[in-house]
Backbone bond lengths (Angstrom), bond angles and torsions (degrees), N, CA, C in turn:
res aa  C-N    CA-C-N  psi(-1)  N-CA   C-N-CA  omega(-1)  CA-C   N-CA-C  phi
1 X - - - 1.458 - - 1.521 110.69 -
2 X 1.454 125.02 -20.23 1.596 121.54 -169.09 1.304 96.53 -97.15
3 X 1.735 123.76 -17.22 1.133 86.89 176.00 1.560 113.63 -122.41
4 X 1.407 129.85 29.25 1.363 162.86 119.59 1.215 136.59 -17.55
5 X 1.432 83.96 -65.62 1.886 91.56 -145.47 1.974 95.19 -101.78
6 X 1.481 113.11 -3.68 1.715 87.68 178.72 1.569 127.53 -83.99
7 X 0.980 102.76 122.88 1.810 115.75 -174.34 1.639 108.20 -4.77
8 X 1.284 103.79 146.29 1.625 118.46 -169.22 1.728 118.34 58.73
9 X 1.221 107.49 -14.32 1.519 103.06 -157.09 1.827 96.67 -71.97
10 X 1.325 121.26 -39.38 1.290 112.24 159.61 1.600 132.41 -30.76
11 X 1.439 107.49 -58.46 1.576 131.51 -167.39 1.854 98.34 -71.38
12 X 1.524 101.20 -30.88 1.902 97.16 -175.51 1.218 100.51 -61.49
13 X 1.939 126.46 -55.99 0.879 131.10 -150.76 1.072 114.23 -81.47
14 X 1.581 128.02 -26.51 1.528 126.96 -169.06 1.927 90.46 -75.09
15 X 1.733 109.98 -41.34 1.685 111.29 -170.24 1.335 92.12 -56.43
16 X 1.372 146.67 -60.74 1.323 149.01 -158.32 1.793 103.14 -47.92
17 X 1.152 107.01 -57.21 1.181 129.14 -152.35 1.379 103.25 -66.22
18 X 2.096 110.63 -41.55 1.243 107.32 -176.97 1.871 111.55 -89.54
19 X 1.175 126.99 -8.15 1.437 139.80 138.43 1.363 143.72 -32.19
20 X 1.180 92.79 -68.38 1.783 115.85 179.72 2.110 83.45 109.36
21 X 1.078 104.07 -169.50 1.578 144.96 159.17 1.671 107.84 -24.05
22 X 1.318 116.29 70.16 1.332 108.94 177.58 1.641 130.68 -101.93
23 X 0.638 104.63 168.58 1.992 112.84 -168.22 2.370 84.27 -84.56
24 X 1.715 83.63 167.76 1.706 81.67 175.21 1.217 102.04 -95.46
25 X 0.960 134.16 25.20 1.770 115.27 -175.03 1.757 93.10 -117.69
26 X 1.442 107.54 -18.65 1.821 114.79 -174.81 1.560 93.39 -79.55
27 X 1.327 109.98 -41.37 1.987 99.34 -179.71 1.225 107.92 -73.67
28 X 1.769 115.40 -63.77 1.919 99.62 163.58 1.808 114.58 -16.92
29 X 1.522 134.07 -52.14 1.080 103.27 -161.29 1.214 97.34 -100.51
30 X 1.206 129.54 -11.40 2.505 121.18 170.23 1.695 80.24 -66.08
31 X 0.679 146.29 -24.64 1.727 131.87 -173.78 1.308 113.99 -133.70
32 X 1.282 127.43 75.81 1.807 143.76 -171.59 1.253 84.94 -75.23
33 X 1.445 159.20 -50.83 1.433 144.85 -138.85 1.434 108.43 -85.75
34 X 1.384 108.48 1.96 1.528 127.79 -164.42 2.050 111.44 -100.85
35 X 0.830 141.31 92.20 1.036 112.39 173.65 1.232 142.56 -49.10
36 X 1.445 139.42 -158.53 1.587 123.31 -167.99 1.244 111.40 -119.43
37 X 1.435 108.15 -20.59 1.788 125.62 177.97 1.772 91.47 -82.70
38 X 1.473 119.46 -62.65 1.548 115.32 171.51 1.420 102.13 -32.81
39 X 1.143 116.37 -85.59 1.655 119.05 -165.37 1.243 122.12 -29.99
40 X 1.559 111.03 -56.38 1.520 103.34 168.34 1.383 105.80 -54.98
41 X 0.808 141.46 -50.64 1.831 135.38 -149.34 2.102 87.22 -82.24
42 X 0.851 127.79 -26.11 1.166 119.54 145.11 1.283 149.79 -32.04
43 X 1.357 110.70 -61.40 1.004 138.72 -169.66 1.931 108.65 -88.91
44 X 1.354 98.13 -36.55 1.559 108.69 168.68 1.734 121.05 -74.09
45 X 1.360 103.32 -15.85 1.288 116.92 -179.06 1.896 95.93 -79.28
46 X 1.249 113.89 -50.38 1.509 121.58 -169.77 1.330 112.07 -56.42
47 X 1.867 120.12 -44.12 1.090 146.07 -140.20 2.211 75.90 -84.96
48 X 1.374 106.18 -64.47 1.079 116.39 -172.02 1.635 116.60 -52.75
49 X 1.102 109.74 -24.33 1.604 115.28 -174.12 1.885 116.90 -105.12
50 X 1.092 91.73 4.43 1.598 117.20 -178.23 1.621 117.60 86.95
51 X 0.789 108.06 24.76 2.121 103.67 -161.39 0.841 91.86 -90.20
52 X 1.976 135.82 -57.64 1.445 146.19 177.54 1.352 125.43 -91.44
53 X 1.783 122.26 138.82 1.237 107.61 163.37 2.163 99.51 -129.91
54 X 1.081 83.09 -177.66 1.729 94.44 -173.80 1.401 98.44 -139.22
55 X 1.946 93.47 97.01 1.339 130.39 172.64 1.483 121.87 -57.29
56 X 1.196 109.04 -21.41 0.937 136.33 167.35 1.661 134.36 179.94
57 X 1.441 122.12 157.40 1.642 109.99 -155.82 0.843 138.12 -26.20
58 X 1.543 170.53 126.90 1.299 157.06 -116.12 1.021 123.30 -22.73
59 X 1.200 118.10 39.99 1.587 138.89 177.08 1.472 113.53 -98.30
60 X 1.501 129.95 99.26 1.550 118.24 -173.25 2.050 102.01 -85.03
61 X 1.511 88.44 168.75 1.446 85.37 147.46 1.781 90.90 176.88
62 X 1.795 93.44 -166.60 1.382 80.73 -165.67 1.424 96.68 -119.49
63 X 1.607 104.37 157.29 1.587 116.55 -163.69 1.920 102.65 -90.26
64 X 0.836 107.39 -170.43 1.673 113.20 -164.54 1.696 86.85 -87.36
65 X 1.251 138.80 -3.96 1.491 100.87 170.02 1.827 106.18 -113.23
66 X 1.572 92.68 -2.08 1.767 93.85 172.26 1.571 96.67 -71.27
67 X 1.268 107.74 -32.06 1.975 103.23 178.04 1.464 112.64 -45.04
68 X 1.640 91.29 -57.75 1.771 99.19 -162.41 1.821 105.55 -79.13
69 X 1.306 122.04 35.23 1.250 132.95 169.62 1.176 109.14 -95.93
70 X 1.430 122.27 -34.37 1.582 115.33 152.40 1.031 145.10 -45.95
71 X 1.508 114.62 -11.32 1.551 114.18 166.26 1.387 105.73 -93.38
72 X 1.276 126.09 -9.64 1.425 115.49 172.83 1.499 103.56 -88.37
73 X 1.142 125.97 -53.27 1.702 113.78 171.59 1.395 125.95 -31.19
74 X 1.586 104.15 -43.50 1.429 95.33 -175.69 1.383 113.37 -88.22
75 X 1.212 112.67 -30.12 2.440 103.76 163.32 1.097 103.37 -41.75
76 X 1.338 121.05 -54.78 2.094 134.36 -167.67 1.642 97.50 -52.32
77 X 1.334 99.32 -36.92 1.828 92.73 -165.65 1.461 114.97 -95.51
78 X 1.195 102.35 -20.62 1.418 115.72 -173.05 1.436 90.41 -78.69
79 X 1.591 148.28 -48.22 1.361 159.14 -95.26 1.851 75.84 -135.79
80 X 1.419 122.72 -83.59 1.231 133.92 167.92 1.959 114.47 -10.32
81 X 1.410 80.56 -70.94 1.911 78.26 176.42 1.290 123.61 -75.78
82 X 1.311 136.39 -13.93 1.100 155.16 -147.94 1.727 99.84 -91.11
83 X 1.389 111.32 -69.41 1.224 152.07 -154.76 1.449 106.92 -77.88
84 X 1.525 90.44 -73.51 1.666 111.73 175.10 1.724 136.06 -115.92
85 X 1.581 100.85 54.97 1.424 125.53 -177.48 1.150 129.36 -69.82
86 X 1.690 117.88 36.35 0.989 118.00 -172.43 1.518 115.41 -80.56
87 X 1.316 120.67 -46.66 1.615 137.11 151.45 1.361 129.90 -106.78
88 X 1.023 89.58 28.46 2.037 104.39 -171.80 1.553 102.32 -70.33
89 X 0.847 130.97 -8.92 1.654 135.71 -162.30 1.740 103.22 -104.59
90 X 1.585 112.88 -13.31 1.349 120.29 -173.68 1.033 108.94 -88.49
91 X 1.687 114.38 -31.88 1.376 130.87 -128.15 1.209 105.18 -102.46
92 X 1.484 134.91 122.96 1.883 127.69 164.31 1.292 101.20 -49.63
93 X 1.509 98.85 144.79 2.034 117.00 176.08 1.703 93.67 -55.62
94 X 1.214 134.56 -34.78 1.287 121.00 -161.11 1.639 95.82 -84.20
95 X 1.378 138.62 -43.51 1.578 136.37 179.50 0.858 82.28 -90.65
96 X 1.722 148.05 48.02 1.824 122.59 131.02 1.515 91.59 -117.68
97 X 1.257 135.43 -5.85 1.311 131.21 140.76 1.032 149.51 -73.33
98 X 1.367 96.34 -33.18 1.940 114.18 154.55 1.898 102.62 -41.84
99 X 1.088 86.59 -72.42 1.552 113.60 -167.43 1.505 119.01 -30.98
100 X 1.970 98.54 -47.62 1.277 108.71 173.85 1.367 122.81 -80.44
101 X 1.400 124.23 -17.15 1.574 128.83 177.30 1.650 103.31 -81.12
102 X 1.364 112.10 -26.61 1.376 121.09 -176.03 1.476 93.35 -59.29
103 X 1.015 131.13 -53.59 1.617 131.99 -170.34 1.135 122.19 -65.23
104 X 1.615 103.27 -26.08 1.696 108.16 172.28 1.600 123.96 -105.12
105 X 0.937 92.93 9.92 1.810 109.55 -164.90 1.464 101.61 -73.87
106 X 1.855 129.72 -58.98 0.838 139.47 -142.78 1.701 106.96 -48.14
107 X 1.122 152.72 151.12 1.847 152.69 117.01 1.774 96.07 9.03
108 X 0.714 121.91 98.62 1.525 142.83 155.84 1.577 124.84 69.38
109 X 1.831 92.25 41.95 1.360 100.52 173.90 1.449 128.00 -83.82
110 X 1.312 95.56 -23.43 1.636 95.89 173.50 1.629 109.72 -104.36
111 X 1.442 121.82 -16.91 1.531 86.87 153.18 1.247 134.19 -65.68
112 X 1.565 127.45 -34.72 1.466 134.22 131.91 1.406 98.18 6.47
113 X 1.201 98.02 -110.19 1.467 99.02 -143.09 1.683 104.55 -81.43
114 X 1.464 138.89 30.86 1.459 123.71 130.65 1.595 115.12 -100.60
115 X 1.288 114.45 13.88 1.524 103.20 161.31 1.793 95.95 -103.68
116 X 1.070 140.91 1.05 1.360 130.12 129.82 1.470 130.11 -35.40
117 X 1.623 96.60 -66.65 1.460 116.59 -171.52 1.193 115.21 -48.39
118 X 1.094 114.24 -50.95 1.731 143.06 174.02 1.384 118.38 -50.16
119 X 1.510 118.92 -72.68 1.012 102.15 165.25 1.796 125.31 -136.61
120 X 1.449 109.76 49.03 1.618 111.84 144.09 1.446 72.68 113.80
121 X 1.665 96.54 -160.49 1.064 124.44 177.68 1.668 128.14 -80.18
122 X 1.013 147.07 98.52 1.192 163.79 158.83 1.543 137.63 -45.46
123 X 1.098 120.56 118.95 1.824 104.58 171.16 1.807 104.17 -85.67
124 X 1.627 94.67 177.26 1.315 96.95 -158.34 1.213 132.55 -82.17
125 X 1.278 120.31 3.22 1.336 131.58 157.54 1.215 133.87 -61.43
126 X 1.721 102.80 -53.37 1.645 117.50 169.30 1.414 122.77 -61.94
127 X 1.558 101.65 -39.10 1.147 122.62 168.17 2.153 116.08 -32.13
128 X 1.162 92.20 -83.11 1.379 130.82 161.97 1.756 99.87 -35.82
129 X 0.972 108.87 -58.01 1.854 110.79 -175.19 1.658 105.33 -67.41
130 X 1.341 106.63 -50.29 1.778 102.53 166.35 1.758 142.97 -47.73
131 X 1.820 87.88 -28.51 1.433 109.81 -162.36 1.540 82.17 -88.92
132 X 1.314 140.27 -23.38 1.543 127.62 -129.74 1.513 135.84 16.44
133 X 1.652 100.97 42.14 1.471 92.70 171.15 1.609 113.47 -108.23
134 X 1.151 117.03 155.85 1.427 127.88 -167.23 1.840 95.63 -77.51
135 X 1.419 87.78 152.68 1.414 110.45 -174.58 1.343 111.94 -53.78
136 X 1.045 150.83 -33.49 1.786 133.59 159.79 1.112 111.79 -61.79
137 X 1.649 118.65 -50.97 1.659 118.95 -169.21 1.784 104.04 -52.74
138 X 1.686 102.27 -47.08 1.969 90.42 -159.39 1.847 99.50 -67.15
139 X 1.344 114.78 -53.08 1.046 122.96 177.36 2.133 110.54 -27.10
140 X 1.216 107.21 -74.04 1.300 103.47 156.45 1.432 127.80 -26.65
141 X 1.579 127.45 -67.43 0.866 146.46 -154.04 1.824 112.05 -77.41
142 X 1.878 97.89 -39.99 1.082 97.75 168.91 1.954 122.37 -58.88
143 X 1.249 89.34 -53.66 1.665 112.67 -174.98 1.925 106.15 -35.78
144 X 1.540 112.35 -34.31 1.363 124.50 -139.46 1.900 80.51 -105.74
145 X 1.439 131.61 -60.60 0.885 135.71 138.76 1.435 116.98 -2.14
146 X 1.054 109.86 -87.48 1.930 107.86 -169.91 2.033 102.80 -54.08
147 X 1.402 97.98 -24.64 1.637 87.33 -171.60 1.251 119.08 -93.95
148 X 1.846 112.67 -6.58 1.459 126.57 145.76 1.723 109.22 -69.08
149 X 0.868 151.05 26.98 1.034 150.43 162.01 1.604 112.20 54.50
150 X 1.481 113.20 36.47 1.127 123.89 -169.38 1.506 111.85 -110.78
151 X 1.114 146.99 -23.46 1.455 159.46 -169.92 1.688 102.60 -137.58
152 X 1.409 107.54 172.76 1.746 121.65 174.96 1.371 108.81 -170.41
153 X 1.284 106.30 153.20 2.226 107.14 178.68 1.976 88.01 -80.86
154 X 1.219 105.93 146.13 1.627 109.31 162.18 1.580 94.57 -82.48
155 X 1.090 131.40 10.42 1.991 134.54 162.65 1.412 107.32 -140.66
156 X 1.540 95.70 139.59 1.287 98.07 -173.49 1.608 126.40 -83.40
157 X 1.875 92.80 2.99 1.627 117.51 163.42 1.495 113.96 -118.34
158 X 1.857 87.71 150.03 1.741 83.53 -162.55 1.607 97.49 -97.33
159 X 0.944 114.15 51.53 1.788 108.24 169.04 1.898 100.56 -92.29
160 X 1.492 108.09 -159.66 0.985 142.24 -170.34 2.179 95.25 -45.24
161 X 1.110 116.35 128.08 1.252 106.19 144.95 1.697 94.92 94.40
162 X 1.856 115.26 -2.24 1.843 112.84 178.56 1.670 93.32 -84.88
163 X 1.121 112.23 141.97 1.308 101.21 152.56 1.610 111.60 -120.69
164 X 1.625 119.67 -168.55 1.372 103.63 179.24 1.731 78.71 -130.69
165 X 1.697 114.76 141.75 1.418 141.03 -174.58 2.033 93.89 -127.16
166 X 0.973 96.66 168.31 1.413 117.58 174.68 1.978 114.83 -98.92
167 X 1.329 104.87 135.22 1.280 106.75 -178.61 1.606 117.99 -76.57
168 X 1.328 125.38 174.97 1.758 115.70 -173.78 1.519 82.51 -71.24
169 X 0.949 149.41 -72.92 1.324 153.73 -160.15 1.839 115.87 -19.36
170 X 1.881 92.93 -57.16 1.460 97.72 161.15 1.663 128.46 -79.35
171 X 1.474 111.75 -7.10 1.108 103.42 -170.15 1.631 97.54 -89.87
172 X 1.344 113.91 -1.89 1.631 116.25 169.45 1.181 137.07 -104.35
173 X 1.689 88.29 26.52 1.721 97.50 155.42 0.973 135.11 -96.89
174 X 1.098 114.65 11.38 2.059 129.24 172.00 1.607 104.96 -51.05
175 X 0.877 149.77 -19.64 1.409 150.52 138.96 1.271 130.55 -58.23
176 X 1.327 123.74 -42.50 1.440 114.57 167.22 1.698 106.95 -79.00
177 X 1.462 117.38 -19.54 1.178 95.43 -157.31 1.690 106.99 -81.71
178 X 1.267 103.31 -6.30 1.408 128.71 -173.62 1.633 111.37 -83.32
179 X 1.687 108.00 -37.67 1.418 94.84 150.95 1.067 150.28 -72.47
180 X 1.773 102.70 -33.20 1.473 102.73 158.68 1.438 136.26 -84.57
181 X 1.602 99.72 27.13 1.788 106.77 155.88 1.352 102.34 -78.68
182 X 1.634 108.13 -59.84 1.327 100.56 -173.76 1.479 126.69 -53.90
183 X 0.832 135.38 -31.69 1.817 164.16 156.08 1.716 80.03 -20.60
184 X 1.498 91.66 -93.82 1.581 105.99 -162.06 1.866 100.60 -53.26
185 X 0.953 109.21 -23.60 2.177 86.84 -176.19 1.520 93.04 -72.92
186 X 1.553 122.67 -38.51 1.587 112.00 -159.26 1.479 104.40 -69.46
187 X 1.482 107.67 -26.09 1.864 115.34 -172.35 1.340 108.67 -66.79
188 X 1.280 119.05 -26.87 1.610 123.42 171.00 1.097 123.85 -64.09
189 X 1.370 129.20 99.19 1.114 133.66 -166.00 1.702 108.34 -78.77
190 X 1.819 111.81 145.29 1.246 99.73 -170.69 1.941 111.43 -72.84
191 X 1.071 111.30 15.77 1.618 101.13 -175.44 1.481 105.63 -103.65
192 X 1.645 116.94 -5.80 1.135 127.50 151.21 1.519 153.31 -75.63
193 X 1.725 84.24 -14.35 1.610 113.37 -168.83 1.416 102.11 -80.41
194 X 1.611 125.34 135.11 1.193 128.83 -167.50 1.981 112.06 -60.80
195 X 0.866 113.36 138.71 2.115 115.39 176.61 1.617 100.03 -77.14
196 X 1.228 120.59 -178.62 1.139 150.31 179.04 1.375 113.54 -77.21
197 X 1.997 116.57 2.22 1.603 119.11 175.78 1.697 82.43 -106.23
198 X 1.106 116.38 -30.78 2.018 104.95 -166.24 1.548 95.09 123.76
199 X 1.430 130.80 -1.94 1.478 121.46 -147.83 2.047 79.77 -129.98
200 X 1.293 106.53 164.79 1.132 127.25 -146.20 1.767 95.92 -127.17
201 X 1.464 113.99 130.66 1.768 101.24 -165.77 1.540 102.54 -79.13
202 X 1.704 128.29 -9.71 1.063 103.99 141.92 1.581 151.23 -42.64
203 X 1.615 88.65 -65.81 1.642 100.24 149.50 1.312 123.98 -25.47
204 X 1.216 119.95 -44.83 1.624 127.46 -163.69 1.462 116.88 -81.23
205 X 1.478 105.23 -38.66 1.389 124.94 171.66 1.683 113.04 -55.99
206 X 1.626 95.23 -48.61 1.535 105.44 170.47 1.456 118.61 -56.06
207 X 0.985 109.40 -13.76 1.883 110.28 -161.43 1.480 93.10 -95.03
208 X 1.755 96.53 -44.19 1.964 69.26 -175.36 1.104 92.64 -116.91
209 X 0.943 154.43 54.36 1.690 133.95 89.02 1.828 115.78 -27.51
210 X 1.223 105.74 -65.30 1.276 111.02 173.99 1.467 109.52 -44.25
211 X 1.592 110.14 -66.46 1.819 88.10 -168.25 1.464 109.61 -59.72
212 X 1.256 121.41 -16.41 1.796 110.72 -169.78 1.562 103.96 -83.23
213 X 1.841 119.69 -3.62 1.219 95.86 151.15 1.342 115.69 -139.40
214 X 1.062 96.67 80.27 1.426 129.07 174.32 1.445 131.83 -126.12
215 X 1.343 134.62 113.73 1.268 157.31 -98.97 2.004 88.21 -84.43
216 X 1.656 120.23 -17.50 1.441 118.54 161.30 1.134 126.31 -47.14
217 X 1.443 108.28 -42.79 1.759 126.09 -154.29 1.494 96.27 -103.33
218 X 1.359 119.61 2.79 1.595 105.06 169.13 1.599 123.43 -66.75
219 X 0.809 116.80 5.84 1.849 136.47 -176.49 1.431 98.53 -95.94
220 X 1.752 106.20 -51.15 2.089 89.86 -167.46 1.789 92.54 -89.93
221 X 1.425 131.68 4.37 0.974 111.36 -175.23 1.545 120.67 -102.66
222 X 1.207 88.40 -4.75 2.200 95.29 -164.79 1.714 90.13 -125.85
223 X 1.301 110.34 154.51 2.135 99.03 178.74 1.520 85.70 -90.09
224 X 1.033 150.76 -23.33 1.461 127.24 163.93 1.526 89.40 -139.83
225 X 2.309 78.54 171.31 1.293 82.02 176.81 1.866 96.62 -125.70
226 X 1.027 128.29 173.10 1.125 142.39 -148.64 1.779 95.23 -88.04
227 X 1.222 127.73 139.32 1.638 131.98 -161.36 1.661 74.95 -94.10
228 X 1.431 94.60 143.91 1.765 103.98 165.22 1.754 114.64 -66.41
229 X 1.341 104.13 147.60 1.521 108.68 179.69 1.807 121.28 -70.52
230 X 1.310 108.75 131.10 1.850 85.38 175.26 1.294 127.99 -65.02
231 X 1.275 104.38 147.45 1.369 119.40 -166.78 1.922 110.52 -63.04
232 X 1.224 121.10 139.18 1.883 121.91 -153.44 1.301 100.08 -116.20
233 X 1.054 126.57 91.06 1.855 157.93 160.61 1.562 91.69 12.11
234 X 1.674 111.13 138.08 1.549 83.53 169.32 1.259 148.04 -108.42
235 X 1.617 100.93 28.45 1.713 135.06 -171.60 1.936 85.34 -84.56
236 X 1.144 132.49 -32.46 1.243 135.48 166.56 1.194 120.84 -51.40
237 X 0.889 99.04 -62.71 2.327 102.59 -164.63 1.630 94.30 -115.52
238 X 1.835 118.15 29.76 1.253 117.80 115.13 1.490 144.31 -84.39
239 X 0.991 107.78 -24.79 1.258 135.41 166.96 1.707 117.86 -69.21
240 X 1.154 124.94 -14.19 1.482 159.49 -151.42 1.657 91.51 -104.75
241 X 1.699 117.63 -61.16 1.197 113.57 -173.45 1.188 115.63 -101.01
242 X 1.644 115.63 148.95 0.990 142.77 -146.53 1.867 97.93 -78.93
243 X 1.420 110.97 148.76 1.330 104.71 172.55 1.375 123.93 -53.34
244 X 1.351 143.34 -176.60 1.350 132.84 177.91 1.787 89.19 -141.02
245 X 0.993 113.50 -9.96 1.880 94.19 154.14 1.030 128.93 -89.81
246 X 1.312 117.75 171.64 1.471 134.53 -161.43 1.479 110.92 -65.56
């Protein structure tokens, strides 16, 4: 979802995709509603999150897991019209995917709604205790939720005895959510994937980086090292500081 769901990043990749290898000023104009300072900061966001690489000098394109982002677009779109067809027939496949990540994007929308899935319908406390979000965030989150057409009270008052259940709409995301497992295992890069100590060969790289600059390795790193200075009497660098009375 973080590296998905932020605005336009859909519309770059499907334009890329239906292109080939484009320069940024050729996507600036498949996407005029975009500015050009946005776009770059766009496009550097993608580059950074793996979706895009630059095959060559201001040349974008998309890397093998911006590819496999197409199977999540099309659950989102398929799921989108399916579900929620109210203007889906107006809508480009890429803003009926926008649309649908928009709904899941928010700070604790999808724990929301799989501590639904899981176990039923809920009042709002437990609710709230499952999701672990703090009392402004769920409150928010819920509110934004019911008006995505994603949750509902089984009462149409919230006293004693409402709970909040999931709508058919949400209960028909078992398909996307299934793509974006796969999404996220392929996004894991293997230099990230934990070793056989629990530690990660990133991690490892980090470690000795650290010892190589670390105050041991100053011997294999410098051809000498500097002899310590003698130590300066301390009737000297009393005399050095200034009185402290008036």
């Amino acid at each position: 979802m973080a590296r998905l769901s932020p605005r336009w990043t859909t519309w770059t990749l499907q334009t890329i995709q239906h292109h080939g290898p484009m320069r940024l000023a050729d996507i600036n104009s498949a996407l005029p509603r975009i500015g050009v300072h946005a776009m770059a900061q766009i496009v550097r966001r993608m580059q950074t999150s793996g979706l895009l690489d630059r095959p060559q000098f201001g040349v974008y394109d998309l890397t093998p897991l911006g590819r496999d982002a197409r199977s999540v677009h099309r659950a989102l779109s398929a799921w989108r019209r399916t579900h929620l067809a109210d203007d889906a027939a107006s809508l480009a496949e890429a803003e009926r995917v926008e649309d649908a990540l928009g709904r899941l994007r928010g700070k604790g929308a999808v724990p929301l709604l799989h501590a639904l899935a899981q176990h039923g319908p809920l009042p709002n406390g437990a609710l709230r205790n499952e999701a672990a979000l703090a009392t402004g965030s769920f409150h928010y989150r819920i509110t934004q939720l019911q008006t995505d057409q994603l949750i509902t009270r089984t009462s149409p008052f919230s006293g004693r005895g409402s709970e909040y259940t999931l709508t058919s709409a949400a209960r028909g995301l078992t398909p996307v959510y299934a793509e974006l497992a796969e999404f996220a295992r392929k996004a894991q890069p293997a230099a990230t994937r934990p070793d056989q100590h629990g530690a990660t060969a990133q991690q490892a790289e980090r470690a000795s980086a650290a010892v190589r600059r670390s105050p041991a390795a100053a011997s294999e790193l410098f051809s000498h090292v500097s002899a310590p200075q003698p130590r300066v009497p301390a009737y000297v660098t009393a005399r050095s500081h200034p009185s402290r009375t008036r």
